[in-house]
C-alpha positions, -999 to +999 in steps of 0.1 A: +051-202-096+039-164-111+063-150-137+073-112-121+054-088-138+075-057-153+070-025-136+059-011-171+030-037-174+020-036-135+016+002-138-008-005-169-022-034-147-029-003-125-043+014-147-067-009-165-081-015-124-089+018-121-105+019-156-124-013-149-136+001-120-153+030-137-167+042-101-161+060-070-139+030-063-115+037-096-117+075-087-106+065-052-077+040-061-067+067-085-062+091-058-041+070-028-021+060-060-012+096-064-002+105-027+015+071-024+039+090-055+040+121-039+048+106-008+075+085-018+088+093-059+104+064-059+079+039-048+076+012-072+042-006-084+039-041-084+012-068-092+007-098-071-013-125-058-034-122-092-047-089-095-037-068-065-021-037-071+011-033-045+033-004-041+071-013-027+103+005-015+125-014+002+093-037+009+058-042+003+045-004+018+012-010+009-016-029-015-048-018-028-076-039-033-112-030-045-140-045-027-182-035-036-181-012-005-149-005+000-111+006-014-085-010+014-053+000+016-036-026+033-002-020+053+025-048+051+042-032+083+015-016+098+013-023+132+052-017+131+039+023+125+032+056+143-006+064+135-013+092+151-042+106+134-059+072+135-063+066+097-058+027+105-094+022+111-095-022+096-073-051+103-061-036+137-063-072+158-035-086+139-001-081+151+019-072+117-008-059+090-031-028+095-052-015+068-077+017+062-103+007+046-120+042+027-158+042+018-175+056-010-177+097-001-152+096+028-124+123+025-086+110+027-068+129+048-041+134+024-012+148+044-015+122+075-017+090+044+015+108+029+032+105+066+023+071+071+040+064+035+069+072+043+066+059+073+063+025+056+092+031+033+118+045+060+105+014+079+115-011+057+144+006+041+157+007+083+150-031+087+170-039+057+199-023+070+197-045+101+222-074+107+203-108+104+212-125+138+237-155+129+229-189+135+246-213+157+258-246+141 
């Protein structure tokens, strides 16, 4: 089983990714991780699954993995989510997950990702607040 990581050492985890990275891809991670906190100040960074970077608030919101071509950010809750501006554009077959994958020289639309953030955290903050149905027995 993983040891947790602290929040202290999974935001320098973060950071070290985006240093590693030392392209368009670092730039890029560096930026959704930005609008995620603006979006949502008190998102909290994780790091799971050795080596993905994950952002939480009442749930996993979102993770961000760095592939040669692309940066994906990949929805826990997605298909859960109102996306009306389309930026869900990989992973839409699936009926939990949906993901935006962003290429090198796209433009983010910043103020649609920052809806769907919250989205994602007022999401999950509401289906913890749910009863669980009981079990018979």
């Amino acid at each position: 089983m993983n040891d947790p990581v602290s929040k202290e050492s999974a935001s320098a985890l973060i950071d070290r990714r985006i240093r590693d990275l030392a392209d368009w891809r670092g730039e890029t991670l560096a930026k959704v991780r930005r609008l995620i906190h603006e979006a949502d100040p008190e998102v909290v960074e994780e790091w799971k699954w050795m080596g993905t970077p994950v952002w939480s608030h009442g749930g996993i919101i979102c993770t961000g993995e760095s592939y040669k071509k692309v940066v994906k950010l990949t929805f826990a809750k997605g298909a859960s989510l109102e996306d009306p501006t389309h930026l869900f554009n990989s992973s839409l077959e699936g009926n939990v997950r949906r993901a935006i994958d962003i290429h090198e020289g796209e433009q983010i639309d910043e103020q649609a990702l920052k809806t769907l953030i919250r989205a994602a955290a007022a999401f999950n903050l509401l289906a913890r607040k749910k009863p669980k149905p009981r079990r018979a027995g």
